[in-house]
C-alpha positions, -999 to +999 in steps of 0.1 A: -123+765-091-142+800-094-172+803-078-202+781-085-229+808-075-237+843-081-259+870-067-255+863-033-283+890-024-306+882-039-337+860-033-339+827-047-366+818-067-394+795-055-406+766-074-434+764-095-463+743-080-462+724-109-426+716-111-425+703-074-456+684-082-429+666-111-398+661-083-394+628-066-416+625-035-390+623-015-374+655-022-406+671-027-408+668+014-389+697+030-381+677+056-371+640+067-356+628+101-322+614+098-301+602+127-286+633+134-316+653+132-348+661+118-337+674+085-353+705+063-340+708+029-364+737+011-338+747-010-324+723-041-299+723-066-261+723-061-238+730-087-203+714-071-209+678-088-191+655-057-199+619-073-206+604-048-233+630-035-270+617-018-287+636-045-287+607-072-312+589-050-334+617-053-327+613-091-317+653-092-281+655-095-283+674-129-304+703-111-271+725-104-288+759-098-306+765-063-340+768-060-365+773-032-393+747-027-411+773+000-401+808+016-382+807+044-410+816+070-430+784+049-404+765+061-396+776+097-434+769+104-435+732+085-407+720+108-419+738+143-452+720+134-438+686+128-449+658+147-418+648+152-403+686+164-394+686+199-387+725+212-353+725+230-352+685+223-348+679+186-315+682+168-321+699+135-301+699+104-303+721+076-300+718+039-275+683+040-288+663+010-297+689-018-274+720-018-248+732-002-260+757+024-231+781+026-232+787-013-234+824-017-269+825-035-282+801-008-263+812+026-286+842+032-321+815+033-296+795+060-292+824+082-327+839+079-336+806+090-312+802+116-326+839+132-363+829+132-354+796+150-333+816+172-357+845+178-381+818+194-355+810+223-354+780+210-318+755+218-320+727+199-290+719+186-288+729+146-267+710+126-251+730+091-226+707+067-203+725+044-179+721+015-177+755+003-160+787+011-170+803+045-154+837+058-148+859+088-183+878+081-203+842+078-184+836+111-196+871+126-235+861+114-230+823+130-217+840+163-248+861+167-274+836+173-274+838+212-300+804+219-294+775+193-269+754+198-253+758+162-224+734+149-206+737+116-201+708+101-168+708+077-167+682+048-130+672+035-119+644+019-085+652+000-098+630-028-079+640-055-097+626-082-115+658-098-137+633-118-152+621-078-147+652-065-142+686-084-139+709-055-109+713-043-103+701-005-080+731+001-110+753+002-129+731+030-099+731+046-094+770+048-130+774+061-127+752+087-097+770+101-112+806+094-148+787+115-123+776+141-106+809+144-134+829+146-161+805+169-173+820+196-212+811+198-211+778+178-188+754+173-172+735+147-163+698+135-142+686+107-163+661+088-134+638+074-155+619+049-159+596+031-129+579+036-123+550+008-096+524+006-073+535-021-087+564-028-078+590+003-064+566+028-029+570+021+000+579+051-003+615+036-046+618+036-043+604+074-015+629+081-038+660+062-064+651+086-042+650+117-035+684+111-067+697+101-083+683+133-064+710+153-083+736+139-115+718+148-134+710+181-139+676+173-136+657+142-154+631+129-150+601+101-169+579+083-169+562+050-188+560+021-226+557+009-224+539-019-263+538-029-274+518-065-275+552-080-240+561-073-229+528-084-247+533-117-233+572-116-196+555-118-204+531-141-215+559-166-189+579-162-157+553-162-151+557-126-138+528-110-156+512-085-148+516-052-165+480-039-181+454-054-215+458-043-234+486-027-248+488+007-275+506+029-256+515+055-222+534+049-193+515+043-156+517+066-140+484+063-122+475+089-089+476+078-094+512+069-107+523+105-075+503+118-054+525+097-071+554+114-070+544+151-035+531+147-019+566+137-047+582+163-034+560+190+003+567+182+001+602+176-007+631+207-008+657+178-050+650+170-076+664+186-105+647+197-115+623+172-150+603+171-170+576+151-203+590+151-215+627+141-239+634+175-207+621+194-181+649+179-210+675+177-222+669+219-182+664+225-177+704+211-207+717+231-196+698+263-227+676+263-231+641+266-240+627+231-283+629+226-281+598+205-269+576+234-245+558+218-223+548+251-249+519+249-227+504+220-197+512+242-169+499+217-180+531+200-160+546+229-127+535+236-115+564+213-133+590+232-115+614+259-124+597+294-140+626+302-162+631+275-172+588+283-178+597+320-203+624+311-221+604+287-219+569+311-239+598+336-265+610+310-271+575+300-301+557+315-319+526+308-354+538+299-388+517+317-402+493+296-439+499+301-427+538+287-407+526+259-435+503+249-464+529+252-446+555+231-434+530+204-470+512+199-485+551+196-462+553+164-472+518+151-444+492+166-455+464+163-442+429+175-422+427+207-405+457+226-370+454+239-350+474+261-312+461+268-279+471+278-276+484+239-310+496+226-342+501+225-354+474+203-390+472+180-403+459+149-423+475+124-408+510+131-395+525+098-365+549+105-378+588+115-400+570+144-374+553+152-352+583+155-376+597+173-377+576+201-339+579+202-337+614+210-369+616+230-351+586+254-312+593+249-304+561+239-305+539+209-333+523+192-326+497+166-351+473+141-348+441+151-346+434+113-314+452+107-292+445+137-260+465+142-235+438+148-209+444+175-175+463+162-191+472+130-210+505+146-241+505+123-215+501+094-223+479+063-208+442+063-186+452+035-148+450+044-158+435+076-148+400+095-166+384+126-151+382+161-142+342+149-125+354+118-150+345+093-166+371+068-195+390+083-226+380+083 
């Protein structure tokens, strides 16, 4: 596939007023928190076509050209003046629902980015997800940031359907040996996603994966979103449907996972391998995961012992009375919980959530959408309970 960008120099263009004015809300807001970290997005437009990609729900999957909502210092300052922005606290992530941000026209806004975060001391850890090509002089730019703790996220799926997914795997896969090769300063995951019965689950795709995770300090899967808007995307285009019905929450049916953790456990040639992004991405720093998920602790019987033992000492049941105070100031309403798993509330919609989350280390649910046990925040889809009957 040639390359889907040109003039790699230059300055993207900025939208007119009036055109962001016509964009959904939603996209129109540089920045939403999402479980992994407070997300800015002020660049749009991707030209790579993955079918299955977030942007149908912001109805702007047709927009393949980047553009700029805001300059780069406009966006710095709108997420260090969040409400939600914690210096030093905060996980960030750039650019993961609208473009791909190591596409050569839109790479320079990332690292311009990256050096006025970093030129403020600042060592939150900044999150960067990747398809596309990425070489030895990217690698030199990502090494020189001296203060944020930078990860580099890796997206391969060996779907080999080019009507799902045009790009060719082969190229994720040579960037995330060339990251690996080169990391000095940050560090590097292989995103193995999203994993579909059928579709990139065979013996072969497991084995791929196996391998590719030895060029990676972690790596990480996880199924599909399948969102209305991707269902309807399918149904336009003749794809066939990879479930019935779509869901919420990601879907990883269980049989799938077993698959997984079966060769995992039977195999000494992977490296470490983890459920949940924050886990892979603290595991390659040599932290104890920020999103405190050893609460949910059948998340970790695939995790290294030591990486469990320094998250099991991190991990500390937050006070009540605190908990309660902090959730009330961002509108909880309804009863506040603290047990062995979460944090608890009601009325909280997901970014305050999130917030509390990261501010306490440990997980905060809605009371309204449990995460069942074994099913890690999954959808029900392809999922039985303990007693063998379908899940609730």
């Amino acid at each position: 596939m040639s390359s889907p960008s040109t003039g790699a120099r230059r300055t993207l263009p900025i939208l007119p007023v009036d055109t962001v004015a016509g964009l959904n809300p939603a996209l129109a807001d540089v920045i939403e928190y999402r479980k992994s970290g407070l997300s800015l997005n002020w660049i749009i437009g991707c030209p790579l076509d993955c079918g299955y990609c977030i942007r149908h729900t912001f109805a702007n999957f047709e927009m393949k050209v980047p553009r700029r909502l805001m300059s780069d210092d406009d966006a710095v300052q709108r997420l260090m003046g969040h409400p939600y922005f914690r210096p030093h606290r905060t996980p960030i992530q750039l650019l993961n629902r609208a473009t791909d941000p190591m596409l050569p026209a839109v790479k320079p806004h990332v690292f311009n980015v990256l050096r006025q975060l970093d030129e403020q001391g600042l060592t939150n850890h900044v999150l960067i997800i990747t398809r596309w090509r990425v070489d030895a002089e990217d690698c030199a730019v990502l090494n020189s940031f001296t203060h944020l703790r930078l990860t580099v996220l890796v997206t391969h799926s060996n779907i080999q359907d080019k009507r799902i997914e045009p790009v060719d795997s082969s190229i994720a896969a040579r960037s995330l040996r060339t990251l690996h090769q080169h990391a000095d300063r940050y560090r590097t995951v292989l995103y193995w996603r999203p994993i579909v019965p059928g579709l990139n689950d065979s013996a072969a795709d497991i084995a791929r994966a196996r391998d590719l995770s030895r060029h990676a300090h972690a790596t990480v899967f996880t199924g599909l979103f399948f969102r209305k808007e991707i269902a309807a995307y399918y149904e336009a285009h003749g794809l066939d449907m990879p479930y019935e019905d779509t869901a919420r929450r990601k879907i990883m049916p269980e049989a799938a996972e077993q698959r997984i953790l079966d060769a995992f456990l039977h195999d000494s040639g992977w490296g470490p391998l983890f459920r949940k992004t924050s886990c892979g991405v603290a595991y390659a720093h040599g932290e104890a995961d920020y999103n405190g998920h050893f609460g949910i602790r059948e998340l970790c019987d695939i995790c290294p012992p030591a990486q469990t033992a320094k998250c099991r000492a991190a991990w500390v049941k937050p006070d009540l009375t605190a908990v309660t105070r902090e959730a009330r100031a961002l509108g909880a309403t309804g009863r506040v919980e603290v047990d062995e798993r979460a944090i608890v509330v009601e009325g909280l919609d997901e970014p305050p959530r999130y917030y509390l989350q990261h501010g306490f280390g440990y997980q905060c649910h809605d009371r309204a959408k449990p995460h069942h046990p074994r099913r890690h925040g999954r959808a029900e889809t392809g999922w039985t309970a303990q007693n063998g009957t379908p899940a609730a």
